[in-house]
N, C-alpha and C positions, 0 to 999 in steps of 0.2 A: 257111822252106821252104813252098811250098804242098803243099794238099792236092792228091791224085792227083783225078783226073777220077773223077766218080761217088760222093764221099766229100764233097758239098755240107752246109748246115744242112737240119732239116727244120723244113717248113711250119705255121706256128703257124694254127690253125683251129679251136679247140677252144675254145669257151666253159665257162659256170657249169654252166651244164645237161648239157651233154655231159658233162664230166665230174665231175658229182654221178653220171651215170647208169652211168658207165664203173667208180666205184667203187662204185656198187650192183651191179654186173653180179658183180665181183667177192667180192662179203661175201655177198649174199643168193642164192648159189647151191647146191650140194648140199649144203653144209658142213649147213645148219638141217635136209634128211633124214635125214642120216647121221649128224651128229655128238650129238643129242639122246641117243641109245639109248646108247653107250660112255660117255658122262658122266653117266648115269644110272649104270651098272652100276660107276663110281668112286664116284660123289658119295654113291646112292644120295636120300633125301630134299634131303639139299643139294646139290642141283643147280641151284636159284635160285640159292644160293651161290656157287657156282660159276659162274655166268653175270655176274653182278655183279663177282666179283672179274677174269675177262676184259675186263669193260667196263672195270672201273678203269685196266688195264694198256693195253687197244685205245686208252683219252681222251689216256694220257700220250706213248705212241707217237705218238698223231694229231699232238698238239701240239707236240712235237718235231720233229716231219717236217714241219709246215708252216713252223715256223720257218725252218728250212732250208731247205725247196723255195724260199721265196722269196726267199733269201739268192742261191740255187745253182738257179735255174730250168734247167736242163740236163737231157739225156737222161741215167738212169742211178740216182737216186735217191741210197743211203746207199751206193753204191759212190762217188758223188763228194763225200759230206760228209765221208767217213772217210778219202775222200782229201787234202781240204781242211783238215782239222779234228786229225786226227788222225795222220797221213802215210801213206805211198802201201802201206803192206803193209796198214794196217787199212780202207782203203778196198778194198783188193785182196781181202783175208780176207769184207768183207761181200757184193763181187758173188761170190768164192765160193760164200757160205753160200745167197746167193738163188739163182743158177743152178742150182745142185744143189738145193735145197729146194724151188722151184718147178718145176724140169724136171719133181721127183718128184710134184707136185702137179697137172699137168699130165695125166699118167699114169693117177691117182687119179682127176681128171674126167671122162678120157675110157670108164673102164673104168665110173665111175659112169652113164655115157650106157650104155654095152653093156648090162651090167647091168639096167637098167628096160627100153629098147627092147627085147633078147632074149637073155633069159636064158644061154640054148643057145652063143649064138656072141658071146658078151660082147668077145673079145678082138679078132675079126673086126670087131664094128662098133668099137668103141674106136679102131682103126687107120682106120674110114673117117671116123671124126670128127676126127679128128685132122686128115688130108689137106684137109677140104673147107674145116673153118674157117682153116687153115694157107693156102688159098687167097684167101679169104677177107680174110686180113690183108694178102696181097700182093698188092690192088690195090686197097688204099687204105686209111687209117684211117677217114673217115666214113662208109664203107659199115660197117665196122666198127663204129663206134658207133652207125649206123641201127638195126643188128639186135639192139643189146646191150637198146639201147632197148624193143625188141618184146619180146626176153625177160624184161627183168625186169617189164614189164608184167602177162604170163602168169603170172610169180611172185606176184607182190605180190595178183594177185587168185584164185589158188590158195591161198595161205596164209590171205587174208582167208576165203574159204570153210570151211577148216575151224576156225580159228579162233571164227565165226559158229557152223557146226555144235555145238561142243564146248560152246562158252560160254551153247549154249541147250537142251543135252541133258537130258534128264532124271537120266541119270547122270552130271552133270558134279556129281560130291560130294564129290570125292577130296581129302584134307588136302593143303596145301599146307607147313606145320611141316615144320622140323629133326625131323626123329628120331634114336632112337640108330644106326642104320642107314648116318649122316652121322659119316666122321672128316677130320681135318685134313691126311691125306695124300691122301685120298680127291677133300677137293673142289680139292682142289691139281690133282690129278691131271685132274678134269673142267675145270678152270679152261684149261691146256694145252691139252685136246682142241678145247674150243669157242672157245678164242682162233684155231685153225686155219680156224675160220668165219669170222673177222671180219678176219682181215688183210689183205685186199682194197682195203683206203683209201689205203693207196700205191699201188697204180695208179696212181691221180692223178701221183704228185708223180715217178714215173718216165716219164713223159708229159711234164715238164714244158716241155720243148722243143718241144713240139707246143700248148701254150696260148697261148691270146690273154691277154696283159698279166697274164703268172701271178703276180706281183708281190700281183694281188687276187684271183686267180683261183684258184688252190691253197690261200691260206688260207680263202676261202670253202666250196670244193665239199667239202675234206675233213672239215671238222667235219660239215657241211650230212648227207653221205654216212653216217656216222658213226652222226651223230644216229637218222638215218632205221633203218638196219640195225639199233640197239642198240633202237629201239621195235618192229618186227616181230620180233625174236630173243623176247624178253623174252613178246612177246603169244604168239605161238607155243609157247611152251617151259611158258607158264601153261596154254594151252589144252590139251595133248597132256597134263601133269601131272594135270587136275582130271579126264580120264576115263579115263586108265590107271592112273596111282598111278606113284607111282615103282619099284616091279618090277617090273610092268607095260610100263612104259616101258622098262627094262632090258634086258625080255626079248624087248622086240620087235624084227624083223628089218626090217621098213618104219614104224617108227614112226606116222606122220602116218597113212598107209594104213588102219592098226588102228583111229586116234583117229577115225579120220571113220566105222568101221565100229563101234568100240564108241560112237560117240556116235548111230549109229542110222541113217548116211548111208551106207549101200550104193553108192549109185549116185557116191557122190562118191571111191572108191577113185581108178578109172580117175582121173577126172582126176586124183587127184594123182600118178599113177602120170606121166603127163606130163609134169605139173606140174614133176614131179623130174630128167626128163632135159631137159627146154629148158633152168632152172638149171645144170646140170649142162656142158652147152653155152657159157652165156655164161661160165662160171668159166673152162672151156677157153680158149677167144676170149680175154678177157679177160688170162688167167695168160699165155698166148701173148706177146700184145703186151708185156707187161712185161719177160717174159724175153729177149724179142727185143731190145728196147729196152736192157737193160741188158748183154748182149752187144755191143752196137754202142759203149757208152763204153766197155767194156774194151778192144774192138776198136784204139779210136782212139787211146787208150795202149797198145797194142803188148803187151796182158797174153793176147789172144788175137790170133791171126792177121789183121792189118789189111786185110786183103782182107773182112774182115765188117764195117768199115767202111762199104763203099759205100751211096749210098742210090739207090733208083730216079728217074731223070729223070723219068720218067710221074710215077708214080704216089706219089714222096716220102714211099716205107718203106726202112728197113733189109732190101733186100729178100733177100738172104746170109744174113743173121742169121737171121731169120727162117725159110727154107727151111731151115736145120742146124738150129734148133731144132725146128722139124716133124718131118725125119728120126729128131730123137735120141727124142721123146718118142713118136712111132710106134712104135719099137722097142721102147723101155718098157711099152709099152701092150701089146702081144704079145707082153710074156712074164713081167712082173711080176705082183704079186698087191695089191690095192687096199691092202690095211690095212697090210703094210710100207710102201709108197709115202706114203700119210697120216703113218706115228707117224715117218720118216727127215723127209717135209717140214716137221712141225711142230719137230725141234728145229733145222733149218736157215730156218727164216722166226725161230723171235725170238732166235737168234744175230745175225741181222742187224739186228733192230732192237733186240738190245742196242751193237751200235753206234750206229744214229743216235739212242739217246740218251745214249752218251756224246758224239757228237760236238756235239750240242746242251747239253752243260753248259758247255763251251769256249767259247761264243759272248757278246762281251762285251753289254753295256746296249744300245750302240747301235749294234749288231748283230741288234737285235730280239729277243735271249735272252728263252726262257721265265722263269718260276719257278722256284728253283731247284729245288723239290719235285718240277718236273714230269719232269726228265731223271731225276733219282734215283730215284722212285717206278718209272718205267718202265724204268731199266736193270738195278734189282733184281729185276724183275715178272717182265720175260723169264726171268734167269738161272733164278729161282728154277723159273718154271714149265718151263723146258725139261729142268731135271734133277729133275722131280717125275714126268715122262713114263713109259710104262715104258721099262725097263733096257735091251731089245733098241733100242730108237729113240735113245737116249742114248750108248750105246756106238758104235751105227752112226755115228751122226752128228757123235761126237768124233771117229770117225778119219777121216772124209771131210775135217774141218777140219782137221786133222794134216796128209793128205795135200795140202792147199791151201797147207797154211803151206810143207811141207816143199817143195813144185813150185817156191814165191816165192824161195826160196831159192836152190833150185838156178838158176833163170833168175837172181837176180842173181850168183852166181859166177860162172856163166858170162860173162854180159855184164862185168866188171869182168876176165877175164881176156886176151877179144876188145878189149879197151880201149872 
């Protein structure tokens, strides 16, 4: 049967660069403002700890999703490996987990923009952020990655700044040691929060029906992207540790802001006050296009209304998909509250990608299968750290997947009763 009119392939125009840039837009956005301070106030001293044990689990994921991406260069990401790989309810189960995990992440960024631009009416501009970049994507992805580009630029040389600042403070003296302060549910706990920074590197590979010869192209940009993210986390998270201390760091409510103020740099508050919402921005953009993106393969399996399908003749987006996902995380954005929206998306981002490393243990030799270490390492990583979360984000989040599983169900009774 052909496809209906407007439900064409989309346009591959995405090189190494683009989207090296598309998943830094992603990883290196608010998450490094915001997520320092709560994983301190788990980890307490070990919070390096905890940064390391996220990198562990972010390398195995990486490397299981590229696997895949290049197996399965398709729109859609670990909704189509787990469709592939594993059958059609656990592919079903992870665009689930993502859709909901990042709608709610989505939400999270944009209240993080209201929040720094103004205070007063956070939810007011949250909702305007949402609209513009939501514009933004529907009329065209390389404008889209033009801008991701500019932002993370802005980041990368805001973070260097205070990073500079701290590392040359007179008060940069602060112990960097485990202390007793450091327990193992603790840095478990910070492990989860800051992995919420870093899982932006699928981007990429839910893209991947928009890359040029993703075959090389996705295995390159996502380690590449990876790499980059887990060196600025790491310098950052040293620099903000040596001139707060870690309760210090704990205690702070703009982290970075303080370290640039107790490392003696007044004048560099504001910018990072910026600095935090351009980030903030491209997480948005960024989170957008995924989620959009992976609505439109559900779409085309029939798992959501195929009329969100369609892609624009101009301009070759999902361009349905896309405006419902704008509308939904609008909504969210005026009237949720950031830090439910953060602890419900983290345990629905590594739900999903404790699928696509189960579905990457399935894949034989000459299939391009990782390690075997690498799927196992990564599908225990997630588990463990999504139910290390707190309780309220754990319980939320299993019933949201209840309710996913229990919908999948009822559509197939149904359909097997319509014949």
């Amino acid at each position: 049967m052909s496809e209906p009119s407007g439900t064409s392939e989309l346009k591959r125009h995405l090189g190494v660069f683009d989207a090296v840039v598309i998943g830094l837009g992603s990883m290196i956005g608010a998450g490094i403002f915001a997520a320092l301070a709560p994983a301190a106030g788990a980890a307490g001293s070990g919070l390096l700890l905890g940064l390391a044990l996220a990198a562990v689990v972010a390398y195995c994921n990486a490397m299981s999703s590229v696997r895949l991406a290049a197996r399965y260069p398709a729109s859609g990401g670990t909704y189509v490996y787990g469709r592939e790989r594993l059958g059609e309810f656990w592919g079903y189960l992870a665009d689930w987990a993502f859709v909901a995990g990042k709608t709610a992440s989505c939400a999270a960024m944009a209240l993080t923009v209201g929040s720094y631009v103004w205070p007063g009416q956070a939810h007011a501009v949250a909702v305007a952020a949402v609209v513009a970049l939501t514009a933004v994507n529907y009329v065209g992805l390389q404008k889209s990655a033009w801008l991701i580009r500019v932002i993370v630029a802005v980041v990368l040389a805001v973070l260097a700044a205070v990073v500079v600042a701290a590392a040359t403070s007179g008060d940069a003296d602060a112990a960097l040691g485990i202390g007793d302060d450091a327990t193992f549910g603790g840095v478990l706990q910070a492990a989860g929060l800051l992995f919420f920074a870093f899982a932006g590197y699928a981007r990429i590979a839910t893209l991947g029906e928009e890359v040029r010869d993703p075959a090389r192209t996705i295995p390159r940009a996502i380690p590449l992207a990876l790499g980059i993210a887990l060196v600025v986390y790491a310098a950052v998270a040293v620099a903000v540790l040596l001139v707060l201390g870690p309760q210090g760091l704990a205690d702070a409510t703009a982290p970075l802001s303080d370290a640039a103020r107790a490392a003696g740099a007044d004048w560099l508050a504001p910018v990072v006050r910026v600095g935090a919402a351009a980030p903030a921005l491209g997480s948005l953009l960024a989170l957008i296009l995924g989620v959009s993106r992976t609505t439109l393969a559900m779409a085309r399996d029939h798992h959501l209304p195929h009329a969100l399908a369609a892609v624009h003749p101009k301009f070759q987006v999902p361009h349905r998909a896309e405006l419902v996902v704008g509308a939904v995380v609008a909504i969210l954005a005026a009237t949720t509250d950031v830090r439910g929206a953060i602890g419900f998306s983290s345990f629905g981002v590594l739900a999903y990608y404790a699928i696509a490393n189960a579905s990457a243990w399935t894949l034989a030799p000459d299939e391009g299968r990782p390690a075997r270490i690498v799927p196992v390492v990564g599908l225990a990583g997630c588990l463990v750290l999504a139910f290390a979360l707190p309780a309220s984000s754990v319980i939320s989040g299993a019933a949201v997947l209840a309710a996913g599983a229990a919908a999948y169900a009822v559509r197939r009774a149904v359909t097997a009763r319509t014949g």
